[in-house]
N, C-alpha and C positions, 0 to 999 in steps of 0.2 A: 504494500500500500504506500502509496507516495504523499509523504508528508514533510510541509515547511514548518519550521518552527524559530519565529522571529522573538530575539531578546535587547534587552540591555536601555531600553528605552528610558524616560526620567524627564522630572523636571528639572531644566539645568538657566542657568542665568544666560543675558546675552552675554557673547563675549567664550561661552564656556563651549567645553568639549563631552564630547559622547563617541562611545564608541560601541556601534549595534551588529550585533551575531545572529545570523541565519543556518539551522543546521536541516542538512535536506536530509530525505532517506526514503528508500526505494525508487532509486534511480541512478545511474551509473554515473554519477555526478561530477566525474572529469571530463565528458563527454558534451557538455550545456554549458553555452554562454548561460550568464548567470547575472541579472541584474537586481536592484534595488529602485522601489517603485516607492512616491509616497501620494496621500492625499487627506487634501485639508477639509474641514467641515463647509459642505455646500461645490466642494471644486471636484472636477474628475481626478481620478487614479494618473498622475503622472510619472516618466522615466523621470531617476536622478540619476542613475549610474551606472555601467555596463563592464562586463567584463569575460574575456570572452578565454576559451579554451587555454589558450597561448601566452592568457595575461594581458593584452590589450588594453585599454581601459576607454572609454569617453564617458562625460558627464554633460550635464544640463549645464548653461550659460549660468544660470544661478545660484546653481554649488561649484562652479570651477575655481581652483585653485583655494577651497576651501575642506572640501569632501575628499576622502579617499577612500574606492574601493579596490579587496584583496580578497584573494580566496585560498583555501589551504584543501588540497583536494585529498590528503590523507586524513583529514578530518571533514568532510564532506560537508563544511562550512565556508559562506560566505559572510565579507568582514564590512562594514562602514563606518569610516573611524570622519568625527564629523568635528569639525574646528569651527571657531568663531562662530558661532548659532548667532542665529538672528528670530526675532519672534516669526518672523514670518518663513520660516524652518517649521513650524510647529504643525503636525502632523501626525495617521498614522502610517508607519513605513513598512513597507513590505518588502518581503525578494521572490523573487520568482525566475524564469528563464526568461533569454533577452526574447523572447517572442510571449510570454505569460504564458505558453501552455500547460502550466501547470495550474490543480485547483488554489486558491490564495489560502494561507495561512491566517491566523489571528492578529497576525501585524502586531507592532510595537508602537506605544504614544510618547511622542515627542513633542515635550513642550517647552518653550523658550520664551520667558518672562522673568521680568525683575520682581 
């Protein structure tokens, strides 16, 4: 059975760091571009970050050079380590594959306030 399961989420101040853990399972997980999707209350499910078999990475205009995604394929984990939040970072985030064919997971709530 193929399931995501996203962690590590928080309320963190602006300015502050998070760093969010997706661990997949029932799926050959070296094999999947593997991205980080988030969506805020009232907006659709957007890409933040992609990352793809090889290690590749591209991100959204809006978390570049702020966001970093990694993946550790012997632990069938996907990583986003998220620098300088801003409230309007505040979300919840998901991973999935760079095409979402996977069912979505629980997601993790990111919230960024003072």
């Amino acid at each position: 059975q193929v399931q995501l399961v996203e962690s590590g989420g928080g309320l963190v101040q602006p300015g502050g760091s998070l760093r969010l853990s997706c661990a997949a399972s029932g799926i050959i997980f070296r094999l999947w571009t593997m991205a980080w999707y988030r969506q805020a209350p009232g907006d659709q499910r957007e890409l933040v970050a992609i990352i793809s078999r090889g290690g590749n990475t591209n991100y959204a205009d809006s978390v570049k050079g702020r966001f970093a995604i990694s993946r550790d394929d012997a632990k069938n984990t996907v990583y986003l380590q998220m620098n300088s939040l801003k409230p309007e970072d505040t979300a919840v985030y998901y991973c999935n594959t760079g095409t979402s064919s996977l069912d979505w997971g629980q997601g993790t709530q990111v919230t960024v306030s003072s």
